[in-house]
C-alpha positions as MATLAB code, in Angstrom:
seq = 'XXXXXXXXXXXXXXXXXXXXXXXXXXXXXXXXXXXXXXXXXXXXXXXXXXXXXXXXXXXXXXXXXXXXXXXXXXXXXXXXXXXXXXXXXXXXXXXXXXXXXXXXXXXXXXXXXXXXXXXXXXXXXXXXXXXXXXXXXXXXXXXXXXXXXXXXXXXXXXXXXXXXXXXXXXXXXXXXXXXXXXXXXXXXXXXXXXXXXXXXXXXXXXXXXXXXXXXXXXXXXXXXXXXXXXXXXXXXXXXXXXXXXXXXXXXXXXXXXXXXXXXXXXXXXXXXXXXXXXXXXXXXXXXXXXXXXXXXXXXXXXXXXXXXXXXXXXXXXXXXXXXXXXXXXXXXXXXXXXXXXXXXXXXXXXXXXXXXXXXXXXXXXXXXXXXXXXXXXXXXXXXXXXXXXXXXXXXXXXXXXXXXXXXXXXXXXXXXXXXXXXXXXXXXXXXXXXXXXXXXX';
ca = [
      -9.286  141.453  156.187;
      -8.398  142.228  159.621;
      -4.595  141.650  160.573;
      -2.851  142.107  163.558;
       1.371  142.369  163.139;
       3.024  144.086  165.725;
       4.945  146.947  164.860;
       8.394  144.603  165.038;
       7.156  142.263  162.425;
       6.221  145.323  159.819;
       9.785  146.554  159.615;
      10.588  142.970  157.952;
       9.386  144.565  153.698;
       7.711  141.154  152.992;
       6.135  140.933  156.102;
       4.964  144.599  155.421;
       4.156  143.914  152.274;
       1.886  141.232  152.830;
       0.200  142.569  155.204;
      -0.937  145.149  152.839;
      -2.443  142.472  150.770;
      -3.916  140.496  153.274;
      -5.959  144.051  153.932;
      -7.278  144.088  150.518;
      -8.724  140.815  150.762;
     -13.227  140.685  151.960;
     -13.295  137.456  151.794;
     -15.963  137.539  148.509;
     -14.696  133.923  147.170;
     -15.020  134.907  143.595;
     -11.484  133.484  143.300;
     -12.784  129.927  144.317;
     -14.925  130.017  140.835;
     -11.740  130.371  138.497;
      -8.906  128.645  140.713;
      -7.810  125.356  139.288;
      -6.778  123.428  142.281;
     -10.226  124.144  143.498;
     -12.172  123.580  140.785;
     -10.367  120.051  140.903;
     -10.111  119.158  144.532;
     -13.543  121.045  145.534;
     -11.059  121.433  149.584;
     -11.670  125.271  150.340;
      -8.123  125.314  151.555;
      -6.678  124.140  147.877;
      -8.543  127.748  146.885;
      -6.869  131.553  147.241;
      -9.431  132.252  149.801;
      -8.120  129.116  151.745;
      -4.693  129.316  151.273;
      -4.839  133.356  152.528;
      -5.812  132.103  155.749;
      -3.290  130.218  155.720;
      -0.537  132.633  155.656;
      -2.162  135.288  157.667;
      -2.040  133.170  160.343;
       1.446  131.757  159.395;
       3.417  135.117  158.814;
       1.112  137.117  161.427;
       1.743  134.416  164.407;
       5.543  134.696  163.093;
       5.750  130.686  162.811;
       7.197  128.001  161.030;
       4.963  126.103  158.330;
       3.012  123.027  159.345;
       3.210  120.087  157.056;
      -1.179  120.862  156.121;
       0.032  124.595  155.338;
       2.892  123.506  152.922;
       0.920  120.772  151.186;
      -1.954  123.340  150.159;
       0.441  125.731  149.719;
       2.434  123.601  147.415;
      -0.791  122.825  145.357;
      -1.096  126.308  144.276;
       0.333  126.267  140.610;
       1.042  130.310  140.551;
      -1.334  130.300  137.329;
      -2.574  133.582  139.018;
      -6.156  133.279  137.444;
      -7.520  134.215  140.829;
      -5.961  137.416  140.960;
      -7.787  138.115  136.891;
     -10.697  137.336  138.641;
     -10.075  139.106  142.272;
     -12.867  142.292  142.089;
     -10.712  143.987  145.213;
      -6.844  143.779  143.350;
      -5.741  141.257  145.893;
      -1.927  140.222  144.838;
      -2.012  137.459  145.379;
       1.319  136.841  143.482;
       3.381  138.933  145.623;
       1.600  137.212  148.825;
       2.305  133.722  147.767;
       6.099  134.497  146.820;
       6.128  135.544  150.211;
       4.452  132.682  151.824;
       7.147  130.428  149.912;
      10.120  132.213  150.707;
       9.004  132.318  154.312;
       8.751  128.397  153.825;
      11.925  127.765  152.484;
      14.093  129.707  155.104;
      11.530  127.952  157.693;
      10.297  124.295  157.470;
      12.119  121.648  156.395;
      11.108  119.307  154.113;
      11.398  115.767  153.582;
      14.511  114.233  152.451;
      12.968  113.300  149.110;
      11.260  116.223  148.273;
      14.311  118.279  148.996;
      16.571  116.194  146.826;
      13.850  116.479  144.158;
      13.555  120.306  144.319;
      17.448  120.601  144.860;
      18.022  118.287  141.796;
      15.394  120.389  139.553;
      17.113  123.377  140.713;
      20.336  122.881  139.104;
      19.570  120.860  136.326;
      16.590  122.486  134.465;
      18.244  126.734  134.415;
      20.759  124.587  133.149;
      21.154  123.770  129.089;
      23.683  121.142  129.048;
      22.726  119.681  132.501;
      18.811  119.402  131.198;
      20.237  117.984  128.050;
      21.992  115.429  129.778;
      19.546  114.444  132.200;
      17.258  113.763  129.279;
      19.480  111.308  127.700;
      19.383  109.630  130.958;
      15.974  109.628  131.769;
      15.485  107.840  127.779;
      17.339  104.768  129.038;
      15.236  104.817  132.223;
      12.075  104.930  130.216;
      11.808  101.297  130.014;
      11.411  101.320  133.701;
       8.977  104.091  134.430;
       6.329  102.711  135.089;
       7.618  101.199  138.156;
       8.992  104.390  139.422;
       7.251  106.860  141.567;
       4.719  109.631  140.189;
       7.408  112.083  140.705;
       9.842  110.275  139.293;
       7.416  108.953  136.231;
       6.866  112.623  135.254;
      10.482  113.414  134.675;
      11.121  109.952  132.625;
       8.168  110.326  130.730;
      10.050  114.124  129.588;
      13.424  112.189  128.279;
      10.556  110.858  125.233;
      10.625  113.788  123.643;
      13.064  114.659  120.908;
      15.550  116.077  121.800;
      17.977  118.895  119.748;
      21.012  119.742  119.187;
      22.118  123.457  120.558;
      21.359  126.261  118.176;
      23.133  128.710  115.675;
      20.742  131.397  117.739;
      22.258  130.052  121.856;
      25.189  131.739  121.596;
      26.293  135.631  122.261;
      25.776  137.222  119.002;
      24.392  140.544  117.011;
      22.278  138.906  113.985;
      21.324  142.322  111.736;
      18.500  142.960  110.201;
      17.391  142.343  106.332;
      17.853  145.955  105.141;
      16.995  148.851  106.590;
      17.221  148.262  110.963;
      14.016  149.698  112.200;
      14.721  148.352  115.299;
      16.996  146.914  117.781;
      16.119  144.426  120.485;
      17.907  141.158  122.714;
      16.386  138.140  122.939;
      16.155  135.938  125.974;
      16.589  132.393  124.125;
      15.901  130.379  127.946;
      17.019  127.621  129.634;
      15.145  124.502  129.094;
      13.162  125.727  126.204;
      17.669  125.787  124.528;
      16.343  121.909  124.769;
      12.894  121.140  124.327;
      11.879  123.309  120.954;
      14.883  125.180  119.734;
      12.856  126.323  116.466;
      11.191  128.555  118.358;
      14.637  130.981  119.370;
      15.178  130.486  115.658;
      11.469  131.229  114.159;
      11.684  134.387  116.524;
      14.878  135.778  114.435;
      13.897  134.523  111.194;
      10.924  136.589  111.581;
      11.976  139.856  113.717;
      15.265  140.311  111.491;
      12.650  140.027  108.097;
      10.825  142.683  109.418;
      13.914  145.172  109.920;
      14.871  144.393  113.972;
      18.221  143.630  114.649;
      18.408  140.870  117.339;
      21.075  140.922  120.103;
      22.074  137.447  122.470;
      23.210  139.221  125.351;
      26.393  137.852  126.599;
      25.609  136.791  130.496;
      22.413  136.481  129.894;
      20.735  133.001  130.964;
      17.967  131.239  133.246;
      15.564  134.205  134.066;
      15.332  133.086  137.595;
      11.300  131.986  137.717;
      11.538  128.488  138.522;
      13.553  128.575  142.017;
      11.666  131.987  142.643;
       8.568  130.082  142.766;
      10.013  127.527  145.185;
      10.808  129.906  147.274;
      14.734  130.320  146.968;
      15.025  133.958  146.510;
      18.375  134.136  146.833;
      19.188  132.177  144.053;
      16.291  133.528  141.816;
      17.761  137.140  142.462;
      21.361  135.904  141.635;
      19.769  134.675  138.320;
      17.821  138.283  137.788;
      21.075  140.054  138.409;
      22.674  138.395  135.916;
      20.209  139.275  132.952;
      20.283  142.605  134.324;
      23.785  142.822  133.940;
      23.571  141.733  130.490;
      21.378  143.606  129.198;
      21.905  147.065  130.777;
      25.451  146.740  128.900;
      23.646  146.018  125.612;
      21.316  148.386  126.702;
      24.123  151.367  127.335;
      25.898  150.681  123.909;
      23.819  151.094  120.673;
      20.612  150.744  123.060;
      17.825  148.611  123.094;
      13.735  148.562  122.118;
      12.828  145.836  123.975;
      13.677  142.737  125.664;
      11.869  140.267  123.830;
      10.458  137.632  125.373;
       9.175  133.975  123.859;
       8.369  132.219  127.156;
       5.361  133.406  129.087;
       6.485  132.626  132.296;
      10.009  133.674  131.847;
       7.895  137.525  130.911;
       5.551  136.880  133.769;
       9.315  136.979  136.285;
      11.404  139.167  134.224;
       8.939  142.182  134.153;
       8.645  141.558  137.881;
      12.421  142.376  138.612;
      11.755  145.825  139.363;
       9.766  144.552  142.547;
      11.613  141.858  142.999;
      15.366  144.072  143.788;
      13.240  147.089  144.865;
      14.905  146.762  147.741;
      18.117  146.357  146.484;
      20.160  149.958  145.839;
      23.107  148.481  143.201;
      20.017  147.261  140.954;
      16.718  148.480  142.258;
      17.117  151.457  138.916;
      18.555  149.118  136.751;
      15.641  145.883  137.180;
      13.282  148.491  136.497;
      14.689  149.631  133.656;
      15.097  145.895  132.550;
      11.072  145.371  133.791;
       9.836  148.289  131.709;
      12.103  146.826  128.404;
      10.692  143.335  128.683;
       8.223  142.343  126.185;
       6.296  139.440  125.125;
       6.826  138.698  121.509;
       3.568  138.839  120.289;
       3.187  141.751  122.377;
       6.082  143.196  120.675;
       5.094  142.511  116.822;
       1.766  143.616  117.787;
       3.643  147.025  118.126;
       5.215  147.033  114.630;
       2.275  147.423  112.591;
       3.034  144.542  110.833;
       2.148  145.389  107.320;
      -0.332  142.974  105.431;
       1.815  142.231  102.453;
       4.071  140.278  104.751;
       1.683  137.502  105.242;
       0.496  137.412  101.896;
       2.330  134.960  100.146;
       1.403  132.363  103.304;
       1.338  129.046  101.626;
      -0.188  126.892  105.076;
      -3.693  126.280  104.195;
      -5.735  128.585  106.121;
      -6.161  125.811  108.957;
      -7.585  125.762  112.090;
      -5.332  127.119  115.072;
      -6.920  126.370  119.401;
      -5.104  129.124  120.619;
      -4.552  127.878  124.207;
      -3.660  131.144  126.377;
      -0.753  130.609  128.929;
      -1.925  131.530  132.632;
       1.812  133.443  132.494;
       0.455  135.123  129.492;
      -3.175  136.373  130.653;
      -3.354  136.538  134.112;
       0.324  137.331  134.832;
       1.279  139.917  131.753;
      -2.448  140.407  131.024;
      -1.928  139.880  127.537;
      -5.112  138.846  125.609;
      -5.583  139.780  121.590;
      -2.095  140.058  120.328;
      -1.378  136.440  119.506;
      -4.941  136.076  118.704;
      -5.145  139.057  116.510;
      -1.406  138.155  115.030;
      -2.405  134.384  114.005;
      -5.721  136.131  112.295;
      -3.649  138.179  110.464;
      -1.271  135.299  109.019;
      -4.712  133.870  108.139;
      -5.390  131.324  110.855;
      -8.640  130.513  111.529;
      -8.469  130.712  115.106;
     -10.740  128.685  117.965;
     -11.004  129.645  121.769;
     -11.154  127.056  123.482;
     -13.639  126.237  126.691;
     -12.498  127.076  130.270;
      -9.471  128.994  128.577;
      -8.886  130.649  132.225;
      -8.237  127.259  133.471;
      -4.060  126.196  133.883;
      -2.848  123.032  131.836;
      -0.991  121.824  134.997;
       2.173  122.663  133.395;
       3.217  126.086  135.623;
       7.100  125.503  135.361;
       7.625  122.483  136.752;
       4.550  121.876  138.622;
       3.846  118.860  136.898;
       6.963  117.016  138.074;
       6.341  118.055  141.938;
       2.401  117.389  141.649;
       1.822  114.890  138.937;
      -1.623  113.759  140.108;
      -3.345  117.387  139.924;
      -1.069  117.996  137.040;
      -2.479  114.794  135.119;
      -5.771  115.900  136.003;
      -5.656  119.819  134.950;
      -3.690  118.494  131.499;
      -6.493  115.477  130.767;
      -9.246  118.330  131.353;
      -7.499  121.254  128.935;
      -6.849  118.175  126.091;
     -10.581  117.478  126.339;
     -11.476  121.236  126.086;
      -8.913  121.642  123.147;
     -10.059  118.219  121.512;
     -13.986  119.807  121.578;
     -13.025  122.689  119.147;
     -11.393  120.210  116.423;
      -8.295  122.109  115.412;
      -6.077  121.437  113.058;
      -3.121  122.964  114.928;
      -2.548  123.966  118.379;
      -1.187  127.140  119.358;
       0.352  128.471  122.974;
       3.160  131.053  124.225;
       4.867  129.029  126.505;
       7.122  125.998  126.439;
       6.061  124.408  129.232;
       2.590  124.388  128.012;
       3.525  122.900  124.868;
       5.132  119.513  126.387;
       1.758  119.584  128.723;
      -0.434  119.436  126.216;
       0.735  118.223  123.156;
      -0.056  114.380  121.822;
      -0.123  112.237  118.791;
      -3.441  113.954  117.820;
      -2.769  117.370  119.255;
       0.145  118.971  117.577;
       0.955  122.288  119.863;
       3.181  124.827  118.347;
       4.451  128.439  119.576;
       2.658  131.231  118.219;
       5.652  132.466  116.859;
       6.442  129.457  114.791;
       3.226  129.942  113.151;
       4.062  133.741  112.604;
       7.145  132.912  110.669;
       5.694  129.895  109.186;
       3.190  132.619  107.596;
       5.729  135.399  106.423;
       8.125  132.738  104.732;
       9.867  130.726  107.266;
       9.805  127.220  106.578;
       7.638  124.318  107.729;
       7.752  124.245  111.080;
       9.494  120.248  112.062;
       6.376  118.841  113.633;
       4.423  119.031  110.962;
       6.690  118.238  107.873;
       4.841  114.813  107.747;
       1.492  116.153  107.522;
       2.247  118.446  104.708;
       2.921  117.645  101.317;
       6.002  117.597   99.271;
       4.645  120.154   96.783;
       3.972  122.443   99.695;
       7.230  121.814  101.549;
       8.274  123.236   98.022;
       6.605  126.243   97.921;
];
């Protein structure tokens, strides 16, 4: 692609820097095919393709958004399945972080959506402020359905169960059963403290078993991914620098292995800190440092070698596991057979399921700021997952799991599973559907 920034513009880095991937882009349109919002809408401006033009001629004529170029630009959900399928390397991440940031500091939105994105901002990096906005939004259930769609989505959230904080959220060096082969800190989240704390817990249970000792970094908190991908940077980096802080001390003291990781799209940000403060010369070292650490944690066991004899006395029943791939997890990290290849080993039968590539509609909070696409992209993935008749559901990211999950579809972390297999008990959710004599064993 042609561009034309004047020599002024380029010594802004982002501008620079997105002018070098507006170059890679030859207009093909294989990203059409395998974008979500396209797929869906069938507008060529709700596709990558579309919404390039968009910025070129937003950042290049050095102008303020329009209200058209911040709806379609809005639409994209990040899931970053275009730039899997991109034949050229377009980053398309890096472009659109770009785009938003340029929004932010540049248009200003409507009263409502502001308060709305302002209100999610605060609340959801924030454990006891998420917790107590879902006790709210259960007495406003009653009501939702003559709220708003917005408003709907975030009521319809405050159904869940909810749980009480965790032995695992709190600063803390948990050793490992006999001999440490390892040493590694955990990032135990922000809204995921809420939503599914077995998850923190199955992640321990399982990594100290096999000989890591697990380290809660004190500092450490909200990685920073959901304002970065509405565009406030500066409090995104505020959030990185934090975790960086954190775990560089840990990091200097008895050292660390990794920095494991049981949210997708937490990974997805966190091993993106090295670009993200490249610029920055009190951290630029350190967040790559931190970016070269961070691991998935299937990506992480799938380093151990896991020996077979630890899933051998697995007492679940050999059933029948959708393993529904997070767009954080293979387009952004580009992570593919570990979680597959774990669950096999812990004897899962596992099913892929159709249009994997495809988003849920989740993509952080996505859902709440564009319910109808959302509804649509998480009606289409439930009738994929229903098609392969599983027994079990199984994902790698939080967000995913409240997307997807119904009565009939019960959607579990891989992780739970994992430990589940090695020993760990039933995992909550599906203590009714197994039987006492099994609970027993």
């Amino acid at each position: 692609m042609q561009t034309n920034f004047t020599a002024a513009q380029l010594e802004n880095p982002a501008i620079a820097e997105s002018e070098q991937i507006l170059r890679k882009c030859v207009h093909c349109g294989f990203c059409t095919a395998t974008c979500p919002t396209f797929v869906t809408l069938g507008d060529e401006l709700d596709s990558p393709r579309g919404r390039i033009y968009l910025i070129k001629d937003m950042l290049e004529n050095d102008k303020p958004a329009t209200e058209k170029v911040v709806k379609h630009l809005d639409r994209c959900l990040s899931c970053l399945s275009c730039t899997t399928t991109c034949p050229s390397g377009v980053d398309y991440m890096h472009l659109i972080d770009n785009a938003r940031a340029h929004i932010e500091q540049n248009y200003e939105r409507p009263l409502g959506d502001r308060l709305l994105r302002k209100l999610l901002s605060i609340v959801v990096p924030n454990p006891t402020l998420f917790r107590l906005s879902l006790i709210g939004a259960k007495f406003a259930a009653p009501f939702a359905r003559l709220m708003p769609g917005r408003l709907k989505g975030m009521v319809k959230m405050g159904a869940r169960p909810m749980h009480p904080p965790s032995w695992v959220d709190k600063p803390q060096v948990i050793p490992a059963v006999g001999e440490r082969k390892g040493r590694v800190a955990i990032l135990i989240g922000c809204a995921q403290q809420v939503l599914e704390t077995e998850i923190n817990e199955s992640t321990v249970r399982l990594l100290t078993r096999l000989g890591i000792e697990v380290v809660v970094a004190k500092g450490a908190g909200c990685c920073g991914s959901l304002v970065h991908h509405m565009g406030k940077e500066e409090q995104s980096h505020a959030q990185a620098k934090a975790n960086i802080d954190a775990w560089t001390a840990e990091a200097a003291g008895e050292g660390l292995d990794a920095i494991v990781i049981t949210a997708s799209g937490c990974g997805t940000t966190i091993k993106d800190y090295g670009h993200m403060l490249r610029h920055d010369p009190a951290y630029a070292e350190r967040a790559a440092t931190v970016s070269g650490l961070a691991k998935d944690i299937t990506e992480y066991l799938a380093g151990l070698d896991i020996d077979a004899a630890v899933f051998a006395g697995a007492n679940h029943g050999n059933p029948r596991v959708a393993y529904h791939s997070a767009c954080s997890m293979q387009h952004g990290q580009k992570i593919t057979r570990p979680p597959r290849d774990l669950l096999k080993q812990a004897g899962y039968e596992v099913a892929e399921i159709a249009e994997g590539h495809l988003c849920c509609g989740s993509a952080g909070v996505y859902n709440l700021l564009q319910p109808e696409i959302a509804g649509q992209l998480q009606e289409r993935k439930r009738g994929n997952i229903r098609a392969t008749q599983p027994d079990l559901v199984a994902t790698g990211n939080i967000g995913c799991m409240v997307q997807i999950e119904t009565d009939d579809l019960k959607v579990l972390h891989t992780v739970q599973l994992l430990d589940w297999a090695a020993g760990g008990p039933v995992p909550e959710k599906l203590r009714d559907r197994i039987k006492p004599t099994e609970l027993a064993g």
